[in-house]
C-alpha atoms as a printed R data frame, in Angstrom:
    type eleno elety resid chain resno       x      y       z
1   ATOM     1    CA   UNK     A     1   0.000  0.000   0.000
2   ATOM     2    CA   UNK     A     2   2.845  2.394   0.574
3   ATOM     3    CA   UNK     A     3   4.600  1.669  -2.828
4   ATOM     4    CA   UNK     A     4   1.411  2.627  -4.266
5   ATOM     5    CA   UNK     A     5   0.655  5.709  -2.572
6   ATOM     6    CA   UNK     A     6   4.435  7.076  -2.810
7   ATOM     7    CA   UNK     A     7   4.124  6.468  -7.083
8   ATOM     8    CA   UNK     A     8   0.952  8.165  -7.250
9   ATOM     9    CA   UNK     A     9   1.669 10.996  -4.596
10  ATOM    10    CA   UNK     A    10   5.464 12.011  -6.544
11  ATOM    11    CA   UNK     A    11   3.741 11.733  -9.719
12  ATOM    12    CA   UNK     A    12   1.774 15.173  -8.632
13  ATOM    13    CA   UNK     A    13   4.340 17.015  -6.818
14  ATOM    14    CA   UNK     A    14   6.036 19.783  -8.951
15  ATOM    15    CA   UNK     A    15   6.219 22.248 -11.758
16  ATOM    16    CA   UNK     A    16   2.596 21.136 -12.555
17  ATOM    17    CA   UNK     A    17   1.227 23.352  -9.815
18  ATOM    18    CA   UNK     A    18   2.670 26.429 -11.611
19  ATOM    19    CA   UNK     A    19   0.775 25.757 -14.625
20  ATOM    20    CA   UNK     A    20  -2.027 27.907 -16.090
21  ATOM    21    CA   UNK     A    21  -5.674 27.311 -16.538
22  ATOM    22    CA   UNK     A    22  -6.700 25.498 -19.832
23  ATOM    23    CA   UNK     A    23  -3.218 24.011 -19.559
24  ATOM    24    CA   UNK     A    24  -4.149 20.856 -20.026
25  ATOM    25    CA   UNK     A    25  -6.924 21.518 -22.969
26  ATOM    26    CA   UNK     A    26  -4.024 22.776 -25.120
27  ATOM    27    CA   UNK     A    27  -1.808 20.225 -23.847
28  ATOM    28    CA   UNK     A    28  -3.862 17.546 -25.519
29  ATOM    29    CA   UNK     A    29  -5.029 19.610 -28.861
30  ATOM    30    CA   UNK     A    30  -1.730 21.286 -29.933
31  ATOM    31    CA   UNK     A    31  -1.717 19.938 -33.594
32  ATOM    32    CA   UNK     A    32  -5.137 19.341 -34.194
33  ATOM    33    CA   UNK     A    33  -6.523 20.414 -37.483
34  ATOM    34    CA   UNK     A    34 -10.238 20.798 -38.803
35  ATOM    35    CA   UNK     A    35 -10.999 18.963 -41.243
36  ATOM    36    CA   UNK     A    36 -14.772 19.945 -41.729
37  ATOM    37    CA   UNK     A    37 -17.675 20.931 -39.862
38  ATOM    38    CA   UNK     A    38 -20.685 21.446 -40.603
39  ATOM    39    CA   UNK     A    39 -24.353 21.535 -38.524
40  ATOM    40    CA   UNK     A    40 -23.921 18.256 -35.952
41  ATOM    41    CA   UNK     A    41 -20.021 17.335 -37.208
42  ATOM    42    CA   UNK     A    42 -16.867 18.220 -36.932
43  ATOM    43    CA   UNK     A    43 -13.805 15.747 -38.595
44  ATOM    44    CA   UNK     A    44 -10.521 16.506 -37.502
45  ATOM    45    CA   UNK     A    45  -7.129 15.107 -38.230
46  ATOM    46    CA   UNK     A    46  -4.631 14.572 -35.707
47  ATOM    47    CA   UNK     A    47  -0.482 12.900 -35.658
48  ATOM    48    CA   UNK     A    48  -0.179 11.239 -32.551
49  ATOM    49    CA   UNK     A    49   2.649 12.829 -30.551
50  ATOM    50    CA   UNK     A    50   5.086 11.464 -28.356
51  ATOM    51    CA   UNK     A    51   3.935 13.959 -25.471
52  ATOM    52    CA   UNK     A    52   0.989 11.986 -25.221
53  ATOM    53    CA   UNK     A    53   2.159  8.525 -25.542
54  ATOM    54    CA   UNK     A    54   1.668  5.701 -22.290
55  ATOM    55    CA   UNK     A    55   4.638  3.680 -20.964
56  ATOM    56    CA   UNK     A    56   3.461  1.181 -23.951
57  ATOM    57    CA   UNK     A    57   4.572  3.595 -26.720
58  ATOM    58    CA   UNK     A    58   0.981  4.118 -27.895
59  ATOM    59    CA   UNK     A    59  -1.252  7.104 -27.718
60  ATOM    60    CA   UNK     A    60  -2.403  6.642 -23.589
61  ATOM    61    CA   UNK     A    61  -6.183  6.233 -23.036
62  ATOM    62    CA   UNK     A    62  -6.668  9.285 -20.943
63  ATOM    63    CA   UNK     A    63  -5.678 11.536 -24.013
64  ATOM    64    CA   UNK     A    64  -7.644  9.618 -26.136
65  ATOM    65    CA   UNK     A    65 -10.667 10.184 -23.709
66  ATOM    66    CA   UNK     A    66 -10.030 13.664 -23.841
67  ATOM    67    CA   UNK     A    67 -10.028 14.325 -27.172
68  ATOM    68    CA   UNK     A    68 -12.904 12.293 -27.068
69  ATOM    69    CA   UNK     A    69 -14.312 14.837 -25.000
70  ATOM    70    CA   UNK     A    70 -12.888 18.022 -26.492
71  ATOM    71    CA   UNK     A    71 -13.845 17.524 -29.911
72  ATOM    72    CA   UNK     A    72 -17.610 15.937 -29.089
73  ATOM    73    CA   UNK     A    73 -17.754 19.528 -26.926
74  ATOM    74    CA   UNK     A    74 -16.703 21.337 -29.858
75  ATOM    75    CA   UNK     A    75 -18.924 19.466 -31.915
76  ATOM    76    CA   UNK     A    76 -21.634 20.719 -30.126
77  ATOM    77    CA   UNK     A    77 -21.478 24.457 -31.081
78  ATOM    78    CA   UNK     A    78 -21.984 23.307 -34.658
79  ATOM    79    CA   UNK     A    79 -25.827 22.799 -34.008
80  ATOM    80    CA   UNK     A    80 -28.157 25.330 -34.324
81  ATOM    81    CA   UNK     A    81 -30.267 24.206 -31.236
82  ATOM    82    CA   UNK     A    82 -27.166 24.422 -28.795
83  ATOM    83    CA   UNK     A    83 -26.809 28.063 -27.327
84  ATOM    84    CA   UNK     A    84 -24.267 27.303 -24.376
85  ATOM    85    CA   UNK     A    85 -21.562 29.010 -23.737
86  ATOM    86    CA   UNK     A    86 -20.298 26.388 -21.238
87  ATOM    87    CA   UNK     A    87 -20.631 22.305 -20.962
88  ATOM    88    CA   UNK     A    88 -19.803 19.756 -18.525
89  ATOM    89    CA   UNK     A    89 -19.876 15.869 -19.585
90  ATOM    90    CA   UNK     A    90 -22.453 13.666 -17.951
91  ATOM    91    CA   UNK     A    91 -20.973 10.353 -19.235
92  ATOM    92    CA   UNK     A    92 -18.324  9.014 -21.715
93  ATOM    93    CA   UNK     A    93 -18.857  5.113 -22.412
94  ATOM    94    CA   UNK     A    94 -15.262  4.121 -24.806
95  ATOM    95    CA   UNK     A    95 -14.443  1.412 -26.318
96  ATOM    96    CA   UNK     A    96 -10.827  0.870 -27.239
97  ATOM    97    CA   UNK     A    97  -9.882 -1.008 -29.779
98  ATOM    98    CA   UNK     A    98  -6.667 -0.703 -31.320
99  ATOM    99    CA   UNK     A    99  -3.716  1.328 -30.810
100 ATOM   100    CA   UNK     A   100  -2.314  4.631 -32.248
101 ATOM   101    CA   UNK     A   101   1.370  4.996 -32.582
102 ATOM   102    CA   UNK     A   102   3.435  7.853 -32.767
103 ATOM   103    CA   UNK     A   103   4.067 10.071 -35.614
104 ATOM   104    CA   UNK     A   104   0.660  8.128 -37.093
105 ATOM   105    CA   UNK     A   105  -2.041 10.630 -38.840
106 ATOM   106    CA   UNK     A   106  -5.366  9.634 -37.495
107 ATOM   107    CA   UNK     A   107  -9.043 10.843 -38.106
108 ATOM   108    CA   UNK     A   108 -11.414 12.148 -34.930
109 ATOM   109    CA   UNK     A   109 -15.051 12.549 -36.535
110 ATOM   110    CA   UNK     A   110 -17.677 13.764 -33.577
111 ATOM   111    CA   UNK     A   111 -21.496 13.784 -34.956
112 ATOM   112    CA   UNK     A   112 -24.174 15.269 -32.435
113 ATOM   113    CA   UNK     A   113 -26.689 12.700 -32.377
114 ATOM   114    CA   UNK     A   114 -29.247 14.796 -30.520
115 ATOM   115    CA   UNK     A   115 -29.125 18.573 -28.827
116 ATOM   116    CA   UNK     A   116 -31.840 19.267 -26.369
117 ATOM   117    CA   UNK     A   117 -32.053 21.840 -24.295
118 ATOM   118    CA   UNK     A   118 -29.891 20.808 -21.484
119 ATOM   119    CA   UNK     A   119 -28.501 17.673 -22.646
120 ATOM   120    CA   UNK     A   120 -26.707 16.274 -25.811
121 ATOM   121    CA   UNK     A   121 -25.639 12.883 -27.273
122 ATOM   122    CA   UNK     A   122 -22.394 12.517 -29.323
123 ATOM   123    CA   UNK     A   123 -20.896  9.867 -30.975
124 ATOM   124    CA   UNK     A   124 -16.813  9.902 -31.058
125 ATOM   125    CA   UNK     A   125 -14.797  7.762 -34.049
126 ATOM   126    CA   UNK     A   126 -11.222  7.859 -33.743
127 ATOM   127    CA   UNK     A   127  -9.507  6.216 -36.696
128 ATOM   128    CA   UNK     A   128  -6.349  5.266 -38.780
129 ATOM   129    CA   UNK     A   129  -6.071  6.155 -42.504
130 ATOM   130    CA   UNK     A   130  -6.703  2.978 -42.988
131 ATOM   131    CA   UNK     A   131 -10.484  3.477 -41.260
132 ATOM   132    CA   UNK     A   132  -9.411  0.681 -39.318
133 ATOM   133    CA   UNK     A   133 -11.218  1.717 -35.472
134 ATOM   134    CA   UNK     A   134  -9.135  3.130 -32.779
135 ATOM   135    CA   UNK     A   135 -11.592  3.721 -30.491
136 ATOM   136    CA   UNK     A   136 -15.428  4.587 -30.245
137 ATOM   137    CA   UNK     A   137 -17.296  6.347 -27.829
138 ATOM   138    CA   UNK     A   138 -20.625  7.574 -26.763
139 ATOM   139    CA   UNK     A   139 -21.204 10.778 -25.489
140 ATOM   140    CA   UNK     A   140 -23.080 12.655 -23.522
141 ATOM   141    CA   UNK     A   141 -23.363 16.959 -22.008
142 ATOM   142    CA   UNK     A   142 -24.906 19.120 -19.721
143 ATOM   143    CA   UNK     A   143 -26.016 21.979 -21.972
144 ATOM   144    CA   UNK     A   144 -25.958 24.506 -19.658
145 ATOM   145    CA   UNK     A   145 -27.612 27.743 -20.924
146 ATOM   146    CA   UNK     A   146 -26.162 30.479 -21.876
147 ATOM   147    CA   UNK     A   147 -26.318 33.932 -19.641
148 ATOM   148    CA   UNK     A   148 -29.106 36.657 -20.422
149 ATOM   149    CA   UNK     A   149 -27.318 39.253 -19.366
């Protein structure tokens, strides 16, 4: 128990404290490009870096999840029924399914699958040139409205 707690406790302690807001958000997206967008769908086109690579020498889950989660958010400003300034994600269900290496080019397409009011449903492709699946995911946001003032 105290091996584990002294690898996850050093792994915070540091120059990360100093770091700004949104840090983290730009961390992840540096490199991203826009493909297309239109009403309910953005495509994007990504090379894996080797900032965001696990001890495996593939692209680590928890970036994946938050590109996931970046570009479905983004995704939602393309439809016309979505007014928020701000969202929060309810739930991310991903399934992983092959790996992404460095230096590799792959696709991110996000397609709103519905836009209420306060909540939205997203589907998430991330794949290789090839089309072959990297990982899938559905998901979901709080909506929240924008201000009146």
């Amino acid at each position: 128990m105290e091996a584990a707690r002294r690898v996850l406790e050093q792994a915070g302690v540091g120059a990360a404290d100093a770091l700004p807001s949104g840090f983290y958000d730009a961390f992840v997206l540096r490199g991203i490009r826009v493909e297309a967008a239109e009403p309910g769908r953005l495509l994007c086109r990504f090379t894996v870096p080797s900032r965001l690579l696990n001890s495996g020498g593939f692209l680590h889950g928890g970036a994946t999840a938050s590109l996931i989660h970046l570009v479905a958010s983004a995704a939602f400003h393309t439809t016309s029924t979505s007014s928020s300034s701000s969202a929060s994600p309810l739930e991310m269900n991903i399934s992983y399914l092959d790996a992404a290496f460095p230096d590799e080019e792959i696709e991110i397409e996000a397609k709103v699958l519905r836009a209420g009011k306060a909540v939205g449903v997203a589907v998430v492709e991330l794949k290789k040139k090839s089309g072959k699946l990297i990982a899938q995911a559905r998901y979901s946001n709080y909506l929240a409205p924008s201000s009146k003032l």
